[in-house]
Structure formats: structure tokens, C-alpha cells
C-alpha positions in Angstrom: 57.6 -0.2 -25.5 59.8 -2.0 -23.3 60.0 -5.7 -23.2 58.7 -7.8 -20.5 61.6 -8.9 -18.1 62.6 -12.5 -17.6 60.6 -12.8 -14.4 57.7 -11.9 -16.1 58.2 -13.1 -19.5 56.2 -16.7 -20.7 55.8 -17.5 -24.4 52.1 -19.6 -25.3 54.1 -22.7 -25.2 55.4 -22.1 -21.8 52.0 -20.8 -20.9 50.6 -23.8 -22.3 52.6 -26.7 -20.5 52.2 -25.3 -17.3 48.4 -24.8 -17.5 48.1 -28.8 -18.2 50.4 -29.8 -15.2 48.7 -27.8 -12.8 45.2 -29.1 -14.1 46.7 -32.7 -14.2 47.9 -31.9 -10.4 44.6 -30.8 -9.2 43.3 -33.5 -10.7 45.3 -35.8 -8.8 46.0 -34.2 -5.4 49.1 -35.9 -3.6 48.1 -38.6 -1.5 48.9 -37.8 2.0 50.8 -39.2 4.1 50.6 -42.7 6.1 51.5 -41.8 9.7 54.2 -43.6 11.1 54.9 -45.4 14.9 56.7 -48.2 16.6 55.3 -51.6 17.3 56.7 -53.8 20.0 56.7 -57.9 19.5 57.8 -60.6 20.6 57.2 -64.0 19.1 58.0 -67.9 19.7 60.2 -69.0 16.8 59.9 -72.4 15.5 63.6 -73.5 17.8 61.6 -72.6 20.5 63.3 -69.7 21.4 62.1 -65.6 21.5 62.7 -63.1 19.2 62.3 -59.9 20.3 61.8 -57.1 17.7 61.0 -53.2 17.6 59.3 -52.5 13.8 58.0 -49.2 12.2 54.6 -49.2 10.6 51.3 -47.1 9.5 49.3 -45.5 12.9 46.4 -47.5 11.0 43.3 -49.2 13.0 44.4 -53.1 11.0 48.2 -52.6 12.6 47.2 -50.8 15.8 44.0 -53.1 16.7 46.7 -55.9 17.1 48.6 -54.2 19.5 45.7 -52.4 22.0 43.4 -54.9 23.4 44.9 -55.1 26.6 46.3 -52.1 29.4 49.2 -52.6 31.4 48.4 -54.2 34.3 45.8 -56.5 33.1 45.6 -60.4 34.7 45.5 -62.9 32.2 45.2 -66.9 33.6 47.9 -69.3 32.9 48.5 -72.7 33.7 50.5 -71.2 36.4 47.9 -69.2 37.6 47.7 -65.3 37.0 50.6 -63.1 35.3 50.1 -59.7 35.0 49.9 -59.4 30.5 53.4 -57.4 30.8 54.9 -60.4 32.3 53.9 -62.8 29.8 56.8 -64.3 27.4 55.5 -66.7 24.2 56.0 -70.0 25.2 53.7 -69.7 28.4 50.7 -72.1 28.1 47.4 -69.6 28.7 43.8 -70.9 29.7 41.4 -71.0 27.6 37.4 -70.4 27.8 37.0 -74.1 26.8 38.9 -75.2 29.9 41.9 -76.3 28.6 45.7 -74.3 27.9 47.0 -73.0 24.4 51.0 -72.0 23.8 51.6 -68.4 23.8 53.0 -67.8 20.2 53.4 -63.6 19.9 52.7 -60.5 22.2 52.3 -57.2 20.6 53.1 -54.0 22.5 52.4 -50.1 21.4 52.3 -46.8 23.0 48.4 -45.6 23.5 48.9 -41.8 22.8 45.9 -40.0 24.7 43.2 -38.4 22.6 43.1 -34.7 22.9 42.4 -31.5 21.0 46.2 -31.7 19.6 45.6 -35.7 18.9 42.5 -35.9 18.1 43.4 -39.7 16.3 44.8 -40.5 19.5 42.9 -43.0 21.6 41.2 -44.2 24.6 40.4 -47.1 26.9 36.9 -48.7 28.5 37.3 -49.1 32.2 34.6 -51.7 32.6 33.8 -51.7 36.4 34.2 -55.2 38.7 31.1 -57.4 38.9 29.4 -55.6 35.8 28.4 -59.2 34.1 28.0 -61.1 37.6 30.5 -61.9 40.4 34.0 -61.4 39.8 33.1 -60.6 35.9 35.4 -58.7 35.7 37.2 -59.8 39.4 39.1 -56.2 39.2 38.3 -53.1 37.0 39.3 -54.1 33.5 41.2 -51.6 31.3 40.1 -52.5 27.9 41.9 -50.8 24.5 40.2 -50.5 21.5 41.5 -53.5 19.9 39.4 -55.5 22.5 36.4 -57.7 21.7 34.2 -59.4 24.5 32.8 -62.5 24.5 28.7 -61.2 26.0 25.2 -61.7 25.4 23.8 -60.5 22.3 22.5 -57.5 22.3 19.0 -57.4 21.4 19.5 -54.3 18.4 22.4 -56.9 17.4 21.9 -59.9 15.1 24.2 -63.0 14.3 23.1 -65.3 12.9 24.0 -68.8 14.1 25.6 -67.4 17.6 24.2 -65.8 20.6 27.8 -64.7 21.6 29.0 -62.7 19.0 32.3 -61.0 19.8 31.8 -57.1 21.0 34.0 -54.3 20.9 34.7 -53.4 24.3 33.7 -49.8 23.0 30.6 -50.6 22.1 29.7 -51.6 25.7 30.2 -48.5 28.1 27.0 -47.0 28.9 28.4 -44.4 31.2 27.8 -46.9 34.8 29.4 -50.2 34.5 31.6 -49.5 31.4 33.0 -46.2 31.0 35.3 -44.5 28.3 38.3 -42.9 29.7 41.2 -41.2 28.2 44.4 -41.6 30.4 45.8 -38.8 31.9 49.7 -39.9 29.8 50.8 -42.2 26.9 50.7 -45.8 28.2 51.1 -49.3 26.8 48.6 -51.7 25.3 49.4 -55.5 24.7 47.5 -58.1 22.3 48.3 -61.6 22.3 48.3 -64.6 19.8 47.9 -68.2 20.0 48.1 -70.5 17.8 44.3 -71.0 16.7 41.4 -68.1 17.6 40.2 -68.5 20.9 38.9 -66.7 24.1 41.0 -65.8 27.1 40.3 -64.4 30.9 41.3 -61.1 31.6 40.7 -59.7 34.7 37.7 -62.8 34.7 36.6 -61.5 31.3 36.2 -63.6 28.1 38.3 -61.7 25.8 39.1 -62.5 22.4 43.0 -63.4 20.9 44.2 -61.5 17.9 42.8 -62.7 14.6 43.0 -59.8 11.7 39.3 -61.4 10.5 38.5 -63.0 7.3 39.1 -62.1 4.1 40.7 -59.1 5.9 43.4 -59.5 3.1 41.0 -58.1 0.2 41.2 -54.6 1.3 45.2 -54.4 1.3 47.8 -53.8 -1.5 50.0 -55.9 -1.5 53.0 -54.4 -0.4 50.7 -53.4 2.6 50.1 -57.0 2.9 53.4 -57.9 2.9 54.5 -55.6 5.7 51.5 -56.6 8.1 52.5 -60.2 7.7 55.9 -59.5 8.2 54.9 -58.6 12.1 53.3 -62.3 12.7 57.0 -64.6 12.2 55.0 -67.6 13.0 52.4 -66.7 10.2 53.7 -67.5 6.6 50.1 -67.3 5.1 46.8 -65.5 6.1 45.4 -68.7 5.9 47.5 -69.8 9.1 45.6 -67.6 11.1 42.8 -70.1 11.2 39.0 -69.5 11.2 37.3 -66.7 14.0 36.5 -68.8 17.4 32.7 -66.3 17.2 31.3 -64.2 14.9 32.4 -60.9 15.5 30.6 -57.2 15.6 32.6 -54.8 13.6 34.9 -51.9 15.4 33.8 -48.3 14.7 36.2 -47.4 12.4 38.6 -48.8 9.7 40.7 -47.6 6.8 39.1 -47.8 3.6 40.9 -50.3 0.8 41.9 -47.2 -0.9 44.0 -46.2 2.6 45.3 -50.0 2.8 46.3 -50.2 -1.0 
């Protein structure tokens, strides 16, 4: 009889190894991969100048809620009246809901890609219609992205305890009239904004909340994960510099798991 040819050809030892790596590989199936995309910032450093940087990190809902509370084109009030939020540069003193101004430390840009049949993690805004929540709230359409949170009324299947003004996902108030979900027609850019402590701004006449990751957000991060979010706040050397939330706050629909985050 002829022998086997090489191609062929596996003696029980070969046979063997190989059978316990491809069990120990479908044991473990490769993570996959973080997706990637650009973040725009720029921040008030501690000369008082502005740095302006362009940094690469994961297309996660932690990273991209930071960056996508706010359209192009939004009005946000200043102390020197209203600047459109494209216009704004850290250092700027904006008004807050308690009537008095708050430096402008950091504003965070990103590309809104569209949600589609080819995207579908891509996203969307809520247009939420002028006058919905009384005269001149909002005093122009407002474009909000799905990093916003409102400052509203709680509603009644909500409860917080301690608050009648929890903060709301701007999501979680279209009901198809007054506040609508759209998804733009092209890519365009969203804007968040930091101050120096939590606290509630006017856009377009809406209360809308400043960035703040949330507490204890930090427990559901790795480290090195940790370590590159912080590394997008330069004024922020610890989480605790963030400060306490201004409200309680309702929860977004969706966010990565600490297994995703690790």
C-alpha cells in the first residue's frame, strides 16, 4: 500500500496538539474588535491659553456621549449674549440655570455618522419643536444628540427620589409631535461642553445638562481604558475632579457592558 503523502500525513501526536488548540480556541473566541474614530477638543489649560487637539479612540457610547449633546448650530447663552456652540472657545464665561456665569473649560467635537441599513450603530438626533415646554422653550427648534440630558418635569412612570427634576435623555422625550427622532440626511457635527463643576445650561432656551461621565462611572472600566478617557479631559487629573451630578439623572438606553470597557 502506498504511504499517505505529506499533505495528508498527521501522526497521533500531531493529531493530538492540534485537537486541544482548536478546542482551547473555541473556547475562547477572539474578542472583536473596538471600533475606532476621531474626537475633536479643545480645552483651557492651566496658563490660560487653548489647546487644540485631534485624538483617536473607541466608537463607544462613555467616549461618544461626551462629544454628541449638542448639533451644529445650537445657541448657547453667554455673558455676552448668544454664540452659536461652534463659536464657543474655553475661556468664555456661559450662563447658568442658577443665574449666574461659569468659565468654559473644554468643548468636544465628533462626526454624527447617520444611522442606516449599512450603519446601523450610527446615530440620530431629537428635533424637539419651539414652544414644546412653554414660550420660547425651546425659542428655536432644538437639535438634540444623544449625549443630551434635559432638565424637565418628572415623568410620572419615572421615580427619583429626592428630585422632581431628574435629568432626561433627550431621547427619551420624542413622542412623535413636539419631540421627534430624525436621522440627518449627511454626517454632521455634535459638540458637548465642560465647566468646571456640573451644572445646567440654555440651549436654544432649554435647560441642558454639561458633560459629567456620572458617578462611579470608573468601576466599569479597565484601567488602561480609564487611562485613555481621562487622557481627553487635560483639566481633569482625577475622576474625582469632576465633582458631584448638579440632578439625578435617568439612564441613556444603551451602554457598553464592563466586560466591553475592561
Amino acid at each position: 500500500m502506498a504511504a499517505p503523502t505529506d499533505a495528508t500525513h498527521f501522526s497521533a501526536t500531531q493529531f493530538s496538539l492540534r485537537s486541544r488548540s482548536e478546542s482551547a480556541t473555541a473556547a475562547q473566541p477572539a474578542r472583536k474588535p473596538l471600533k475606532m474614530r476621531k474626537y475633536s477638543i479643545k480645552a483651557l489649560t492651566h496658563a490660560g491659553d487653548v489647546k487644540r487637539s485631534d485624538q483617536i479612540g473607541p466608537a463607544m457610547p462613555i467616549f461618544e456621549a461626551a462629544f454628541s449633546a449638542f448639533a451644529h448650530g445650537t445657541i448657547i447663552a453667554t455673558d455676552e449674549g448668544p454664540v452659536a456652540v461652534e463659536d464657543l472657545t474655553p475661556g468664555m464665561r456661559i450662563m447658568t440655570m442658577d443665574d449666574t456665569t461659569a468659565p468654559l473649560i473644554w468643548v468636544g467635537a465628533m462626526t454624527l455618522i447617520p444611522r442606516s441599513a449599512d450603519m446601523p450603530e450610527g446615530g440620530s438626533l431629537t428635533r424637539i419643536t419651539s414652544d414644546s415646554f412653554g414660550p420660547a422653550r425651546p425659542h428655536a427648534d432644538l437639535l438634540a444628540g444623544p449625549g443630551a440630558r434635559l432638565l424637565l418635569r418628572r415623568p410620572a412612570r419615572f421615580s427619583v427620589q429626592g428630585d422632581e427634576r431628574p435629568l432626561t435623555p433627550a431621547s427619551k422625550v420624542a413622542d412623535g409631535i413636539n419631540a421627534i427622532e430624525i436621522v440627518p440626511p449627511t454626517p454632521l457635527t455634535t459638540y458637548h461642553l465642560c465647566l468646571p463643576k456640573h451644572a445646567i445650561v440654555s440651549a436654544n432656551g432649554m435647560d441642558v445638562e454639561s458633560f459629567h461621565p456620572g458617578a462611579g462611572f470608573e468601576r466599569n472600566m479597565g484601567p488602561n481604558m480609564l487611562a485613555l478617557f481621562m487622557s481627553f479631559f487635560p483639566h481633569v487629573k482625577d475622576v474625582r475632579d469632576f465633582g458631584p451630578l448638579a440632578h439625578p439623572r435617568l439612564p441613556f438606553d444603551t451602554f457598553d457592558s464592563a466586560a466591553e470597557l475592561a
